[in-house]
N, CA, C and O of each residue as an XYZ file, in Angstrom:
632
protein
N     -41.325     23.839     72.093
C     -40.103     23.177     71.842
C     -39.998     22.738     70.407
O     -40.967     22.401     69.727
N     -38.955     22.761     70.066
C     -38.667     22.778     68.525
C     -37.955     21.101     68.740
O     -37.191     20.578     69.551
N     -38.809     20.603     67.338
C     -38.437     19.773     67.246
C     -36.650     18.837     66.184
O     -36.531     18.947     64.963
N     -35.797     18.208     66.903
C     -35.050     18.102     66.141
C     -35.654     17.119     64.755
O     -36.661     16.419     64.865
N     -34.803     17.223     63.410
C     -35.514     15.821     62.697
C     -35.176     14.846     62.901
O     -34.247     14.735     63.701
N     -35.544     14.074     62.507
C     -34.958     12.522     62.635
C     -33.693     12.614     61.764
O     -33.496     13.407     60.843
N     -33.030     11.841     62.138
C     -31.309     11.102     61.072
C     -31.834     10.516     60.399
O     -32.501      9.720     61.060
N     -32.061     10.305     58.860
C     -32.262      9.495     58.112
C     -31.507      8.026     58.197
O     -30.358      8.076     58.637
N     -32.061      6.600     57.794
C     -31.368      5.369     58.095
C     -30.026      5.540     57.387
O     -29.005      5.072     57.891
N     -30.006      6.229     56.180
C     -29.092      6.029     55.270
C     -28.671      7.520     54.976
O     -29.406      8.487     54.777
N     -27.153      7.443     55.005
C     -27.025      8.924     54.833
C     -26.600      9.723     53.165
O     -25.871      9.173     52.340
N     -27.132     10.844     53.004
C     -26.997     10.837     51.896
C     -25.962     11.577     51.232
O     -25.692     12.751     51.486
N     -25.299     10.747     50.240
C     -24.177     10.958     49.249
C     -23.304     12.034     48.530
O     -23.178     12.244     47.324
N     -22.798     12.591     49.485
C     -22.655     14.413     47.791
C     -21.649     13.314     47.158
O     -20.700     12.665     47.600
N     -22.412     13.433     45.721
C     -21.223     13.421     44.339
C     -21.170     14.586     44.047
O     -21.720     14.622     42.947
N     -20.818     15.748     44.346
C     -20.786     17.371     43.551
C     -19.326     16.901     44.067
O     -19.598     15.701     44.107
N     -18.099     16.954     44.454
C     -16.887     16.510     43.920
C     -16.652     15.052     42.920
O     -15.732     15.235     42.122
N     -17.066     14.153     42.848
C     -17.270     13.332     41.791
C     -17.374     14.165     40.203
O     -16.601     14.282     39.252
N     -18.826     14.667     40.525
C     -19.213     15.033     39.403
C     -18.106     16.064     38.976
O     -17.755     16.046     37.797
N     -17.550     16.928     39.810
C     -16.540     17.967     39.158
C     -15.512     17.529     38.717
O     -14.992     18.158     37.795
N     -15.018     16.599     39.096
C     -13.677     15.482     38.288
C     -13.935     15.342     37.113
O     -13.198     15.630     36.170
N     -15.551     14.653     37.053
C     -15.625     14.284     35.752
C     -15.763     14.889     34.888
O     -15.293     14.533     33.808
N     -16.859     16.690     35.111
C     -16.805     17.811     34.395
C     -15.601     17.981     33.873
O     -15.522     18.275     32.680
N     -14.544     17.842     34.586
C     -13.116     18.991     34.754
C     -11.948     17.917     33.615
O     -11.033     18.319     32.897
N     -12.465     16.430     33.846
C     -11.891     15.469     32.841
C     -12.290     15.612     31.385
O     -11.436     15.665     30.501
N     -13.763     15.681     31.107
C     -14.140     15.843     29.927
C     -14.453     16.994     29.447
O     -15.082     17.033     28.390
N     -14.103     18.133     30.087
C     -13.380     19.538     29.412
C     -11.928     19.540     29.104
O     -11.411     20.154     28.170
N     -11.422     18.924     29.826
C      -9.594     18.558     29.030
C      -9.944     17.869     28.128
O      -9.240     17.973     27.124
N     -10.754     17.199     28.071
C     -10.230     16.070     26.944
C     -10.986     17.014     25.003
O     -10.712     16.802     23.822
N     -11.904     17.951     25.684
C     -12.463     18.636     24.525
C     -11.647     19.723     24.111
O     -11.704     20.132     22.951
N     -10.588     20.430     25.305
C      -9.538     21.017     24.538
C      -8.553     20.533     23.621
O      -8.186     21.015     22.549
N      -8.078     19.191     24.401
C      -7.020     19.030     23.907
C      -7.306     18.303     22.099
O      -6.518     18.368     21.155
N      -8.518     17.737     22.128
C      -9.073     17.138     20.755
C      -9.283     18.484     20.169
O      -9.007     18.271     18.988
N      -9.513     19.393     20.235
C      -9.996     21.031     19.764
C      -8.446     21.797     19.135
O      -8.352     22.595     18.203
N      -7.494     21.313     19.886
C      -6.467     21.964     19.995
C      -5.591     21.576     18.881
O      -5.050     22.511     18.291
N      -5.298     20.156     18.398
C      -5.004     19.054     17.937
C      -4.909     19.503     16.533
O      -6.003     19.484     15.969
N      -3.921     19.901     15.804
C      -3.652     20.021     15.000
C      -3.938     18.425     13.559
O      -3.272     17.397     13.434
N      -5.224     18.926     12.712
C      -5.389     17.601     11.620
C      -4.374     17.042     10.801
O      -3.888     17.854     10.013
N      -3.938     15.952     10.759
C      -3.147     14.988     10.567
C      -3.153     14.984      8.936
O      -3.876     14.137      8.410
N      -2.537     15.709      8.236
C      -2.657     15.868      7.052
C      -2.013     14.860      6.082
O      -0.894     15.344      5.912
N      -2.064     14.058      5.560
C      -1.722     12.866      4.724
C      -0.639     13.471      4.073
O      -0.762     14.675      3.849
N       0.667     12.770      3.623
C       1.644     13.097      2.820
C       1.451     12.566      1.505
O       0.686     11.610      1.381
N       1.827     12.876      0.857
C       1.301     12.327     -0.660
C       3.046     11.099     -0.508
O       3.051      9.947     -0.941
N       4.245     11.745      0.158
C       5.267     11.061     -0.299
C       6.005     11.154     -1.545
O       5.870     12.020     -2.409
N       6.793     10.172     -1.543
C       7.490     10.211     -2.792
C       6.917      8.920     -3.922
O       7.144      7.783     -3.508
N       6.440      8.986     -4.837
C       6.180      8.041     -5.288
C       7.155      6.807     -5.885
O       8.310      6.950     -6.287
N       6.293      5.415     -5.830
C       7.603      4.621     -5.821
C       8.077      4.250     -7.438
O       7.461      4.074     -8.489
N       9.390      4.235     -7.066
C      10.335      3.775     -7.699
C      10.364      2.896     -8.817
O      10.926      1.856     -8.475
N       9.983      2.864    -10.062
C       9.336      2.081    -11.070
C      10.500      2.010    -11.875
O      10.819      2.991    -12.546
N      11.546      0.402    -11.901
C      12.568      0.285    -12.931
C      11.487     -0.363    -14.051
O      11.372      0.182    -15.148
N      10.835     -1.361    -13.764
C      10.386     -2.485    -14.664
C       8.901     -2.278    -14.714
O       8.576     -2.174    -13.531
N       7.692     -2.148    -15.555
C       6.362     -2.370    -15.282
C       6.169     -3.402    -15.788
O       6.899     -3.700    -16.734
N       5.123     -4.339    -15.364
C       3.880     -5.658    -16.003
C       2.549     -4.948    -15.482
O       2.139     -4.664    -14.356
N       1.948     -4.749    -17.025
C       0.239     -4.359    -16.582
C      -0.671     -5.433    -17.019
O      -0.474     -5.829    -18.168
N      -1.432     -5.879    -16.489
C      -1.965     -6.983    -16.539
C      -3.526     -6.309    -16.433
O      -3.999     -6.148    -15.308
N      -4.367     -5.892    -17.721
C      -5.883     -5.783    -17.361
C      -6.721     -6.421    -18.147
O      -7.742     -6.101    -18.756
N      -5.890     -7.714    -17.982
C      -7.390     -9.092    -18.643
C      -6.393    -10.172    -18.406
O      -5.181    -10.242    -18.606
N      -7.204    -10.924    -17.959
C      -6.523    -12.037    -17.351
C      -6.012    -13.229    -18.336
O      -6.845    -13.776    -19.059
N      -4.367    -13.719    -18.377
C      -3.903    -14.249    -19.295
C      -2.733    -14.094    -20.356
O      -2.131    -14.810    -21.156
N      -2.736    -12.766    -19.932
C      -2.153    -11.641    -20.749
C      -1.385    -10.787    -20.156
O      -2.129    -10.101    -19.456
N       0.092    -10.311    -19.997
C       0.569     -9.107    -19.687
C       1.182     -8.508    -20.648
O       0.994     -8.897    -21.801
N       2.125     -7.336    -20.350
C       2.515     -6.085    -20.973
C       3.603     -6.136    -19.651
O       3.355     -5.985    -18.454
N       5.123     -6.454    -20.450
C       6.260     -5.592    -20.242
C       6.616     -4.144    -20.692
O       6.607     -3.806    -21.876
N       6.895     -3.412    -19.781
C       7.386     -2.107    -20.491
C       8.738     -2.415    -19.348
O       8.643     -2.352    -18.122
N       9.558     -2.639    -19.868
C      11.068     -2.839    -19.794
C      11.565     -1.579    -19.609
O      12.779     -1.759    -19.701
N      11.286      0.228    -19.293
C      11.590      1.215    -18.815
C      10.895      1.930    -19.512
O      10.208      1.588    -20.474
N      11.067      3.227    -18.953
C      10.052      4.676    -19.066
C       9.781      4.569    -20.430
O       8.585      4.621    -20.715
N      10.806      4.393    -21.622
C      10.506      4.755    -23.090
C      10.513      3.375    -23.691
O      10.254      3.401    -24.894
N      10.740      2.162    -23.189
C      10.418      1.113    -23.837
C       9.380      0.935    -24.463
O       8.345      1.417    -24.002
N       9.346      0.078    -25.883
C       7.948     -0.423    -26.227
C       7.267     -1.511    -25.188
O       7.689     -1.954    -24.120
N       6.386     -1.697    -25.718
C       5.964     -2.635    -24.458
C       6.030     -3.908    -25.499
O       5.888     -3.990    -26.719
N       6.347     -4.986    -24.329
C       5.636     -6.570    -24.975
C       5.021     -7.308    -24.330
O       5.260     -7.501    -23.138
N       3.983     -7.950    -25.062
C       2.891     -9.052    -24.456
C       3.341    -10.128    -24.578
O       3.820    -10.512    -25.645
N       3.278    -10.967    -23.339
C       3.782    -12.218    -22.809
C       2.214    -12.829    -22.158
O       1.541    -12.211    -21.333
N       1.808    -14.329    -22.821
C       0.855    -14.553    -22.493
C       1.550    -15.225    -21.163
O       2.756    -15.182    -20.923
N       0.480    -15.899    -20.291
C       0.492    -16.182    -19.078
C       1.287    -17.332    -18.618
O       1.847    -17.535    -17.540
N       1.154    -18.440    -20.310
C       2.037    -19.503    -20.206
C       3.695    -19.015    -20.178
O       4.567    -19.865    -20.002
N       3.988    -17.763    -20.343
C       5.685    -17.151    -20.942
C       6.068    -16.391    -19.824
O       7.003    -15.594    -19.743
N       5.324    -16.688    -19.047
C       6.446    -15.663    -17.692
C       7.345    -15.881    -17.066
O       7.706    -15.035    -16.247
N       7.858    -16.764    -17.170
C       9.296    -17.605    -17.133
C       9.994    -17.274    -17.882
O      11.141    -17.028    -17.509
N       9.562    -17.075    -19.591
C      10.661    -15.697    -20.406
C      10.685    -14.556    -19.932
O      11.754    -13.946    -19.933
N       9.669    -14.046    -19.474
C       9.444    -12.634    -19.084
C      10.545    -12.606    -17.922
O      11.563    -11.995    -18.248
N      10.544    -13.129    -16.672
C      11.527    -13.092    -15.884
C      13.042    -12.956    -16.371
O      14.014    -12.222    -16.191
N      12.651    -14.167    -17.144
C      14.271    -14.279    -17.991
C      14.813    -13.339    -18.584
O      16.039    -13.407    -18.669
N      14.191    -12.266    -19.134
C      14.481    -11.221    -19.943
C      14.419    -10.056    -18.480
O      15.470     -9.463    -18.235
N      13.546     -9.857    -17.833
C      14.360     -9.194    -16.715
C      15.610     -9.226    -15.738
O      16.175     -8.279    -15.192
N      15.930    -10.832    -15.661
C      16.927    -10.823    -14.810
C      18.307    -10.655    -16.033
O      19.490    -10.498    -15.732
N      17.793    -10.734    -17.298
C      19.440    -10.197    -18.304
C      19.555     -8.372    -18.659
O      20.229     -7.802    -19.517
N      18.516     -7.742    -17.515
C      18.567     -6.737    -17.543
C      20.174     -6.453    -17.070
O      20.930     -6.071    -17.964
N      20.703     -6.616    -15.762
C      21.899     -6.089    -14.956
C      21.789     -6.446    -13.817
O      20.866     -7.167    -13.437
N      22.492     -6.112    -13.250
C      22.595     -6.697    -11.803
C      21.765     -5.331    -10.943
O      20.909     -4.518    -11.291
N      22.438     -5.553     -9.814
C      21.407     -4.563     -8.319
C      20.074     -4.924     -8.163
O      19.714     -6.085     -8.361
N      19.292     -4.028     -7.822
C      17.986     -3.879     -7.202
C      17.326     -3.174     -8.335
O      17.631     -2.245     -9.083
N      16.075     -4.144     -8.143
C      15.221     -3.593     -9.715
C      13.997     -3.591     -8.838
O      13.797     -4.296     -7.849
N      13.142     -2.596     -9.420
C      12.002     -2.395     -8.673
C      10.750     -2.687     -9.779
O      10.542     -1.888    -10.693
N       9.985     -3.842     -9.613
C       9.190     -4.034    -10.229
C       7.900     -4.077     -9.718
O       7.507     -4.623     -8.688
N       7.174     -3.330    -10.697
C       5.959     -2.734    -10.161
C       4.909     -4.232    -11.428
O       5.256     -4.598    -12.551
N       3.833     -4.644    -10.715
C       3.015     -4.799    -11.050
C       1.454     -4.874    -11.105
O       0.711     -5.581    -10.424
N       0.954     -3.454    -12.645
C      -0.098     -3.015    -12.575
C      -1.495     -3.956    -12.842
O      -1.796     -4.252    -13.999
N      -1.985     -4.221    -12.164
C      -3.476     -4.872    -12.598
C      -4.702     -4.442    -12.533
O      -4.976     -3.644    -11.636
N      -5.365     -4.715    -13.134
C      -7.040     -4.602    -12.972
C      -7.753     -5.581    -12.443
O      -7.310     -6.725    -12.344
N      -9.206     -5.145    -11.960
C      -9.698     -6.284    -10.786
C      -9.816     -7.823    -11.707
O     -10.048     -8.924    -11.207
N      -9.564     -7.496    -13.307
C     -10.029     -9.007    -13.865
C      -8.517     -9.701    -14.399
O      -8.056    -10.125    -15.459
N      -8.144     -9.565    -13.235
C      -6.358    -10.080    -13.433
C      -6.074    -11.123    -12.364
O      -5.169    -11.892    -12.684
N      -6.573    -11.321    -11.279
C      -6.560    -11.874    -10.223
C      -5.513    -13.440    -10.289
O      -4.434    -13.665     -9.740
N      -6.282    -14.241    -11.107
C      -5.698    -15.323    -12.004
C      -3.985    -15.203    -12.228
O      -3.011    -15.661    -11.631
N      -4.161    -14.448    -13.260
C      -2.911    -14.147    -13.991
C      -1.904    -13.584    -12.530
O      -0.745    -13.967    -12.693
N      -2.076    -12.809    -11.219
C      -1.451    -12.337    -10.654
C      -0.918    -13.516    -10.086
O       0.303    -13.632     -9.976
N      -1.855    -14.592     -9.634
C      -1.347    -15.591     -9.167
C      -0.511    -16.507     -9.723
O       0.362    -17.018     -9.022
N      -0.658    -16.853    -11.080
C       0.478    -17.522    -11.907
C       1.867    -16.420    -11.814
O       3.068    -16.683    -11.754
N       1.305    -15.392    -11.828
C       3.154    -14.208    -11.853
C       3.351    -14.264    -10.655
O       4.497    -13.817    -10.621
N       3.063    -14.503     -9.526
C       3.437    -14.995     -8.273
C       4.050    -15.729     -8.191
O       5.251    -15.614     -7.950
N       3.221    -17.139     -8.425
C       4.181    -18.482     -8.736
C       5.416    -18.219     -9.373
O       6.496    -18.066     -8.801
N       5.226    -18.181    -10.433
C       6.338    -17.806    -11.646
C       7.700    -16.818    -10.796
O       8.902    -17.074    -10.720
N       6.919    -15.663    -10.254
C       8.201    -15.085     -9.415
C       8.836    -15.520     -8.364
O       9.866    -15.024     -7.906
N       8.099    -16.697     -7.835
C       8.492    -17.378     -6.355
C       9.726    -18.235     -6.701
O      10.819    -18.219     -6.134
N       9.291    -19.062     -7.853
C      10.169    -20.062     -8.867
C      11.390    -18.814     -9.324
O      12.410    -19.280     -8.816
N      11.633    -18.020     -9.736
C      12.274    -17.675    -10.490
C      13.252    -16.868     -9.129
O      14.462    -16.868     -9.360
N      12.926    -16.367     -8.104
C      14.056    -15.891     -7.288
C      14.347    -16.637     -6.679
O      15.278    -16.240     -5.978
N      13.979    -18.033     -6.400
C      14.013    -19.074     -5.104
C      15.704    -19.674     -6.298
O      16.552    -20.340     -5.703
N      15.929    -19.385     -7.665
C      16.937    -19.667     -8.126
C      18.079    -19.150     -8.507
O      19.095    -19.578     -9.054
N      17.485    -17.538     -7.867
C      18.648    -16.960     -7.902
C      20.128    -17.168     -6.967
O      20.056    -17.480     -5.778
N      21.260    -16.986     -7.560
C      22.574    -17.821     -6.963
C      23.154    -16.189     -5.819
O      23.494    -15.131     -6.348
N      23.130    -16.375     -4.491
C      23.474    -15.016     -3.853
C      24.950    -15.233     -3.731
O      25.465    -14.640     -2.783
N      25.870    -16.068     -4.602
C      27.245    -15.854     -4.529
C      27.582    -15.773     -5.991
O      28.712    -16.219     -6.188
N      26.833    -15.248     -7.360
C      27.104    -15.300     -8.044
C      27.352    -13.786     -8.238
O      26.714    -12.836     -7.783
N      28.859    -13.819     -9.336
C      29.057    -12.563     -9.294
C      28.727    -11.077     -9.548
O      29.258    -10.038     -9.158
N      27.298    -11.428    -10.612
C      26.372    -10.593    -10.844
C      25.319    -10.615     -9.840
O      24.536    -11.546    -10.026
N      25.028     -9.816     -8.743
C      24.260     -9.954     -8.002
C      22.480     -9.463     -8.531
O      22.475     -8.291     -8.910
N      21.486     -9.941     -8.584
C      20.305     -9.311     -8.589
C      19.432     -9.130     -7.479
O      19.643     -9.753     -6.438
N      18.684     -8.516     -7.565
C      17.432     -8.731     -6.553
C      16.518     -7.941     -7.155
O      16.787     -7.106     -8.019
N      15.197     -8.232     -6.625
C      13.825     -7.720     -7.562
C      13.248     -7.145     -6.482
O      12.950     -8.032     -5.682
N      13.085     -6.551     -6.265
C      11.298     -5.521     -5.170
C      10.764     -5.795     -5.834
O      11.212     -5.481     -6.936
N       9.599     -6.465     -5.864
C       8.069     -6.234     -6.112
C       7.129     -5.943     -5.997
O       6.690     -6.810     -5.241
N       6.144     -5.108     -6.248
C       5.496     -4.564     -5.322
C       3.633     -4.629     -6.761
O       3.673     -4.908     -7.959
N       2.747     -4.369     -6.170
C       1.353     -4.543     -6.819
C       1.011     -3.035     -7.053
O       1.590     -2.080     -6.534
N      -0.022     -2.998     -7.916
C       0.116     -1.364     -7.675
C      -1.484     -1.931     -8.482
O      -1.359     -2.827     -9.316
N      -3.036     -1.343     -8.179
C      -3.907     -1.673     -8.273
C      -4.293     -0.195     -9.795
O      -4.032      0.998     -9.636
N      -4.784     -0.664    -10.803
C      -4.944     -0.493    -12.196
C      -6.140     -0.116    -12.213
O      -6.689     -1.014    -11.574
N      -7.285      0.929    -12.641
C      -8.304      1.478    -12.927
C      -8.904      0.675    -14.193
O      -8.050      0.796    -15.071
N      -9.874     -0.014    -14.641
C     -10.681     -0.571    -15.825
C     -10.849      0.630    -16.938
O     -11.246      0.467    -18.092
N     -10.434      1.944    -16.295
C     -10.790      3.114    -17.199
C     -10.358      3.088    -18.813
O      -9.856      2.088    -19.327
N     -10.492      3.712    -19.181
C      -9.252      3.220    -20.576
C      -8.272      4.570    -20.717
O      -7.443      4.590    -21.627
N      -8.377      5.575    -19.893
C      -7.392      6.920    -19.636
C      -6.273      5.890    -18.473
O      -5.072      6.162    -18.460
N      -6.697      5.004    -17.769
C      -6.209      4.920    -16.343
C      -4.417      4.311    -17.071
O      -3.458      4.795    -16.469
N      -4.178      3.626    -17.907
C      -3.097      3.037    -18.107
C      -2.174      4.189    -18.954
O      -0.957      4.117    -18.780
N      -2.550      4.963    -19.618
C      -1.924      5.966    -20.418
C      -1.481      7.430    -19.167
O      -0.641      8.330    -19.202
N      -2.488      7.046    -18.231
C      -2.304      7.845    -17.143
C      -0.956      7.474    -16.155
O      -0.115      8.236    -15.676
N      -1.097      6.024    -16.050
C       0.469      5.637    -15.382
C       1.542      5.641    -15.478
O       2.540      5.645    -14.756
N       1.166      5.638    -16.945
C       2.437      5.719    -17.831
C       2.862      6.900    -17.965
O       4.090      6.914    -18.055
N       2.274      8.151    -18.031
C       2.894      9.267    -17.757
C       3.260      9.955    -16.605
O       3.902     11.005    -16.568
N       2.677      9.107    -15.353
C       3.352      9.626    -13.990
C       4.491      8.924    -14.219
O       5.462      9.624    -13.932
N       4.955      7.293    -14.812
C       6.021      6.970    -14.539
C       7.294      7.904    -15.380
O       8.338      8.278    -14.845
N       6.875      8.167    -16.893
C       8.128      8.732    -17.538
C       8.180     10.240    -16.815
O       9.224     10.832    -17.088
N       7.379     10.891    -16.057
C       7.336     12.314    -15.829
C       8.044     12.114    -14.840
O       9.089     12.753    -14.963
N       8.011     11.621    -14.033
C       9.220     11.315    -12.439
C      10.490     10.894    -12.672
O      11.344     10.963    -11.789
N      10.870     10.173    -14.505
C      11.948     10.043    -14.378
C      12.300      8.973    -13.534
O      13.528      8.908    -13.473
N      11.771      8.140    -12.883
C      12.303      6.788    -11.942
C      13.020      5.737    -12.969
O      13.490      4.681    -12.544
């Protein structure tokens, strides 16, 4: 007589459908990452530069008042002229870019102030309307890096 076996106490488990879910999940997920066309960065349009201040030593800036302007240095105590002489530019939207180097930090913060003060007085029912964009634009210590900006800005024509 043949013996039957015993039933084990505990019966045992197939995961072989488990496991094929999970095979069958993380083969989709390696196509579709495979498949996935790389996300190629746009370079864009570069921005819009009416006004520059380059600032690479702290204390000290450089107006260039447009593409072919000379430039002028306004120490840190005069940026309250400096404004002043931008807002007798014209009216609209002026886009002012300001370039610095990492040993400007200081000085960015007084042209902060100085710009906070100086639009917080502008009149929005006066009949010359202004407004300023401002925007930071981070400056290389190089000594090519500023002669370099300066010719992306006059070459674009902004």
């Amino acid at each position: 007589m043949r013996r039957r076996p015993s039933m084990p106490l505990m019966p045992e488990l197939n995961l072989l459908p488990f496991l094929d879910l999970v095979l069958a999940f993380v083969g989709i997920l390696i196509v579709v990452f495979a498949l996935q066309a790389p996300n190629r960065p746009e370079t864009g349009r570069p921005l819009a530069i009416d006004d520059l201040i380059v600032c690479q030593a702290d204390g000290a800036v450089t107006l260039h008042a447009g593409p072919e302007a000379e430039p002028i240095v306004y120490r840190e105590t005069e940026l309250d002229a400096l404004l002043a002489r931008l807002a007798a530019q014209g009216d609209g939207v002026r886009n002012l870019v300001f370039a610095l180097t990492q040993d400007c930090f200081g000085t960015r913060r007084a042209f902060e102030d100085a710009f906070s003060r100086f639009t917080s007085r502008l009149d929005p029912r006066a009949e010359t309307r202004r407004a300023f964009r401002l925007s930071f634009r981070p400056l290389s210590t190089a000594p090519e890096a500023l002669p370099r900006l300066l010719t992306e800005w006059r070459g674009h024509g902004d």
